[in-house]
C-alpha positions in Angstrom: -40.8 -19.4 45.2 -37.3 -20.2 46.5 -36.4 -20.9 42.6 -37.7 -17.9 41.8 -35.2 -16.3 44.3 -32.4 -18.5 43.6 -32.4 -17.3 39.9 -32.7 -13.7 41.5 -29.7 -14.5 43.1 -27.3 -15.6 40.6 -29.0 -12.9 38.2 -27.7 -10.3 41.0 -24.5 -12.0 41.3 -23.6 -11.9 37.6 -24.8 -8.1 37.3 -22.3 -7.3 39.8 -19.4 -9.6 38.7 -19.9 -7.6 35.0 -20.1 -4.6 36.5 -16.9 -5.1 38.4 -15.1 -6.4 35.0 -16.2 -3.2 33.1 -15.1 -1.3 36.5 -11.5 -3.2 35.9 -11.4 -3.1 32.1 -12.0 1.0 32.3 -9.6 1.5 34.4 -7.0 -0.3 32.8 -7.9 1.8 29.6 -7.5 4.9 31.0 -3.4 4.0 31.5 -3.4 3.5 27.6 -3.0 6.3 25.3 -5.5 6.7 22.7 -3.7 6.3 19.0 -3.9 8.6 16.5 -5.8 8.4 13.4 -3.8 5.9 10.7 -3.4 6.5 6.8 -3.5 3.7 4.5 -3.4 3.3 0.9 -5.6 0.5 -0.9 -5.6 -1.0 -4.5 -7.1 -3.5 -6.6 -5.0 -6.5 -7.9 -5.5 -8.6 -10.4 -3.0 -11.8 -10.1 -5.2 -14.3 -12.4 -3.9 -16.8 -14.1 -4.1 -20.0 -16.9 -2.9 -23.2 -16.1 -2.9 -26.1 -18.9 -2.4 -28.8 -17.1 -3.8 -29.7 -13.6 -2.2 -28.2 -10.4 -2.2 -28.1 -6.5 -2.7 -25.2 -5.2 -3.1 -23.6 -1.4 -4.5 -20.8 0.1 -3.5 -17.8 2.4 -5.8 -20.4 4.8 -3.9 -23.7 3.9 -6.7 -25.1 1.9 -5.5 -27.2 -1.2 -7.5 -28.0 -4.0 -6.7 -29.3 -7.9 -7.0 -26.2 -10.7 -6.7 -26.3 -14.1 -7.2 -23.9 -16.3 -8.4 -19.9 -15.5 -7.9 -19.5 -12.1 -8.9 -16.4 -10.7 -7.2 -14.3 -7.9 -8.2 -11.1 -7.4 -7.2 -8.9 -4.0 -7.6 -5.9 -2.8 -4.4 -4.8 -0.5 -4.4 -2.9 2.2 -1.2 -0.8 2.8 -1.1 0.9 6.5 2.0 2.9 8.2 2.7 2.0 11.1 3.3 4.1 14.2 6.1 4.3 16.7 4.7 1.6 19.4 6.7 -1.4 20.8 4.5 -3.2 22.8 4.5 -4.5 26.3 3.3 -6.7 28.9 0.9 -5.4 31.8 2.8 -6.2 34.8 0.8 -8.8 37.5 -2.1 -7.1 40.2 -3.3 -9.3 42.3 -6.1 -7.4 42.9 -6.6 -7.1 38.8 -6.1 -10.8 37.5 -8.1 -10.8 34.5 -5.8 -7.9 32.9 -2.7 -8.9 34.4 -0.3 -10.5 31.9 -1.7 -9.3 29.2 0.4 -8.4 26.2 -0.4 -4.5 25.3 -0.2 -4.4 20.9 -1.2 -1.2 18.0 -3.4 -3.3 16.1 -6.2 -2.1 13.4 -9.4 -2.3 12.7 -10.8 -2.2 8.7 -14.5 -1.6 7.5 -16.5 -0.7 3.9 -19.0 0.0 2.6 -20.3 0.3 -1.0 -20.9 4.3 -1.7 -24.2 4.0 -2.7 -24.8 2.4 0.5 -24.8 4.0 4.2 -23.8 0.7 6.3 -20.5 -0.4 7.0 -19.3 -4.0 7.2 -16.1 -4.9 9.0 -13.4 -6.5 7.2 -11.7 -7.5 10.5 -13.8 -8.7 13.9 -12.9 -8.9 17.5 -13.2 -12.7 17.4 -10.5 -12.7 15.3 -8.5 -10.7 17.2 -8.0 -7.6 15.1 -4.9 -7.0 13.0 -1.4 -7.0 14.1 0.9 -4.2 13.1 3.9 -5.5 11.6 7.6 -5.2 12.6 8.0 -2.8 9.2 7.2 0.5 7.9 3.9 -0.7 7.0 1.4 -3.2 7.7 0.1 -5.0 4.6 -2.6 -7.8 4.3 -4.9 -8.5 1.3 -8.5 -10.0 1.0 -9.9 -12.4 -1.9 -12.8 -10.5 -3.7 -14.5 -13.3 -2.9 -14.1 -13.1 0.8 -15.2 -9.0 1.0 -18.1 -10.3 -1.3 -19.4 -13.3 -0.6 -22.5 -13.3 -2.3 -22.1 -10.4 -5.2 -18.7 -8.7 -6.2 -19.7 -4.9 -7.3 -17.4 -4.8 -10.1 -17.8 -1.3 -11.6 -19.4 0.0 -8.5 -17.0 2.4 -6.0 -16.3 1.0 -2.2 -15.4 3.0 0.5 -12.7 1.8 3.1 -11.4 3.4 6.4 -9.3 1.7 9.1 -9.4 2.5 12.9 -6.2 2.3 15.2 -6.4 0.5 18.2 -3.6 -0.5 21.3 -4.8 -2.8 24.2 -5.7 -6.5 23.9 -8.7 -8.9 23.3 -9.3 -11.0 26.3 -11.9 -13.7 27.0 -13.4 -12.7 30.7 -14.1 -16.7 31.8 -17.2 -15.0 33.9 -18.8 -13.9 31.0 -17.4 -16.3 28.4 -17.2 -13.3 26.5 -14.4 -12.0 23.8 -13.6 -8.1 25.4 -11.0 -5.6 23.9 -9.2 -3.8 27.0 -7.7 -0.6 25.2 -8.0 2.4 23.4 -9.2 3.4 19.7 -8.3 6.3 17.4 -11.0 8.1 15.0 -12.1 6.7 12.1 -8.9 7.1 9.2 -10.5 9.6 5.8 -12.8 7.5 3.2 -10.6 6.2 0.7 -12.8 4.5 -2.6 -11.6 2.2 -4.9 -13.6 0.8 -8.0 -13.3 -2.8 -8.8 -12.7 -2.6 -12.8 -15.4 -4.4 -14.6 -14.9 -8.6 -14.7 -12.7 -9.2 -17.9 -13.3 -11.7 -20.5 -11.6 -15.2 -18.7 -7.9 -15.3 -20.4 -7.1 -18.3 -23.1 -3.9 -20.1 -23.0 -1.5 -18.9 -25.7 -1.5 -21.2 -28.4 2.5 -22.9 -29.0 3.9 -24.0 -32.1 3.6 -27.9 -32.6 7.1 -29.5 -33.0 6.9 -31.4 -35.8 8.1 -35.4 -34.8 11.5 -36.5 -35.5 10.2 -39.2 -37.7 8.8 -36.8 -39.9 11.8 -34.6 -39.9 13.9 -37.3 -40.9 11.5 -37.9 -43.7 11.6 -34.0 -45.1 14.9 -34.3 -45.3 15.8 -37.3 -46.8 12.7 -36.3 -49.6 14.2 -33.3 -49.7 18.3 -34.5 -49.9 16.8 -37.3 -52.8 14.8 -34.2 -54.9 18.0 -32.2 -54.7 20.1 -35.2 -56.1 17.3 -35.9 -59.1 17.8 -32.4 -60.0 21.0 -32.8 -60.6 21.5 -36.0 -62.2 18.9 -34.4 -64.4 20.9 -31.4 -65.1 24.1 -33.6 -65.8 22.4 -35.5 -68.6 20.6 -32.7 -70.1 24.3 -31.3 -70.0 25.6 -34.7 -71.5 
């Protein structure tokens, strides 16, 4: 029985101390002001390429591995203006610690979905702490097709993409162990589709003109230089 109530207890507790974050987190939101809906252009890229001999390469993710021969590298970019926002750091409360300190950024949020489908996947995740905007006029960052489609690239097939506008932060609430984001969020951005062009035949290395050894050069031209000399000692004694 008194375990029974001991785990009522700290089941009470931990209602309350969430309740009193969310109390906190709203009310730090409400100072934000909620951004307004971004516009973004996106196109497919195709950057693949042949390589004869064997090569290191590295990822956008620092991975290295050897290639040789077709390597593919196909994107699709993402290209985002930015708004006017410089952002800031929440001065301290002591009576708000969790959201005190906390470094206030524009950041965005990206999903798709194929357009024969009705559910959206999300390119970028809280966890990861959503997408920066740049110091530019325009925040650009491009995905491998194999990273958007993991298990089936729908080359031929029309995907829909929209991006979100956000300003606040992602914070981990120690109580709750939890990833939160403390802010505000624009409406959805229009659809814009893009069709991945059917997979093209892999591309073959262009085939170079052999060099022809010096050894046999030299040999051309002294056959050659002695042919031109047995003509003409020919053509002297047919003269003589």
């Amino acid at each position: 029985m008194d375990t029974t109530n001991k785990g009522f207890a700290v089941f009470i507790i931990l209602i309350i101390a969430i309740s009193s974050l969310m109390m906190i987190e709203s009310a730090s939101a409400q100072s934000i002001p909620k951004p307004s809906v971004p516009e973004f252009s996106v196109r497919y890229i195709d950057n693949s390429y042949y390589v004869s001999t064997p090569n290191t390469i590295t990822d956008q993710y620092g991975n290295s591995r050897v290639v040789q021969g077709y390597v593919e590298n196909k994107t699709v970019e993402f290209s985002i203006t930015n708004q006017a926002f410089t952002p800031y750091t929440i001065p301290y409360n002591s009576s708000d610690p969790y959201n005190s300190g906390q470094t206030v950024d524009l950041m965005f949020n990206i999903r798709m979905k194929s357009t024969l489908d009705s559910n959206w996947t999300y390119i970028t995740h809280l966890s990861d702490g959503y997408l920066k905007q740049s110091d530019t006029n325009f925040t650009t960052v491009s995905y491998q097709l194999d990273y958007l489609f993991p298990s089936n690239i729908p080359y031929g097939t029309g995907v829909d993409f929209q991006v979100q506008e956000l300003i606040g932060y992602v914070h981990r609430y120690p109580i709750i162990n939890s990833d939160t984001f403390n802010g505000t969020e624009s409406d959805w951005s229009s659809i814009q589709t893009l069709t991945i062009p059917a997979s093209s035949v892999s591309p073959t290395p262009t085939p170079t003109v052999s060099e022809f050894p010096a050894t046999l050069s030299i040999t051309v031209i002294a056959i050659t230089a002695f042919a031109v000399v047995l003509a003409s000692r020919r053509k002297h004694l047919a003269g003589s």
